[in-house]
N, C-alpha and C positions, 0 to 999 in steps of 0.2 A: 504494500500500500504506500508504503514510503516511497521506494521510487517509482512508481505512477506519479507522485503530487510532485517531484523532483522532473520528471520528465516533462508532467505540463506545466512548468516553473513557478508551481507554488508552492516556493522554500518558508514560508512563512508557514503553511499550513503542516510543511511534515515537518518544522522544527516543535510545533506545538504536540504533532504526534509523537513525535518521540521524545519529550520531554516527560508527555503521560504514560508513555510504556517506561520511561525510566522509575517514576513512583510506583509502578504496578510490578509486586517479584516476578509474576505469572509471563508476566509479558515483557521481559527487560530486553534490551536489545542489544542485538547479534553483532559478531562482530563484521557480516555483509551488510547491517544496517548504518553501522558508521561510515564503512567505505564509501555508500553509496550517498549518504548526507555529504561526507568531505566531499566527494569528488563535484557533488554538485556547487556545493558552495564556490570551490575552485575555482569553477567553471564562471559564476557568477561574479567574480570580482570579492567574495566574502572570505581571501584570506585571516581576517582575523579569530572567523566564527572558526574555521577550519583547525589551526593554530588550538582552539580550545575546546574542538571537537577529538583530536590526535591525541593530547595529552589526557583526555577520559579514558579515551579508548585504551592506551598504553595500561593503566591503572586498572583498567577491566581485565587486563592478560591480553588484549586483543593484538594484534598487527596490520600493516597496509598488506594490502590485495595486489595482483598485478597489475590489474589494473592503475589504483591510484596510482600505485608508483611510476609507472607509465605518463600517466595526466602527469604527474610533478618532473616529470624528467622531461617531457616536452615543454613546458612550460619553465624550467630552467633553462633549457635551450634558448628561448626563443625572450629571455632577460625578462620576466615576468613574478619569475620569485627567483630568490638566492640560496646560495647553497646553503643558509642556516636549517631552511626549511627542510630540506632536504635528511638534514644530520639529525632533527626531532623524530624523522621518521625510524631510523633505526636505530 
């Protein structure tokens, strides 16, 4: 469900979704749910939410996907983030 509202860019609505799956144990979220919120954010110009979406996730146990890691290694490439960003990830 998350990323459907990520897809049709309403990052506002899955960050309220998953803010409520993080108060609910039943339904706490995954660590493809992170992936999929950072990479959106990314995408969006919302390095910062991302930044403090990585360092939840790290504390969950979770890690980057190929994905993301992908997203942030183009977007190193291409001078849009730096390689600090990068080093949080692993």
């Amino acid at each position: 469900m998350i990323g459907g509202l990520c897809k049709k860019g309403s990052l506002s609505e899955a960050d309220k979704l998953f803010k409520k799956m993080g108060e609910e144990d039943e339904t706490a979220p995954s660590e493809c749910t992170y992936n999929t919120l950072i990479r959106a954010h990314l995408g969006g110009s919302g390095v910062a939410t991302s930044v403090e979406l990585i360092e939840e996730m790290k504390r969950c146990g979770f890690s980057a996907d190929a994905s993301t890691m992908k997203m942030v290694i183009d977007m190193l490439a291409d001078g849009r983030l730096n390689k600090r960003f990068l080093d949080m990830l692993s």
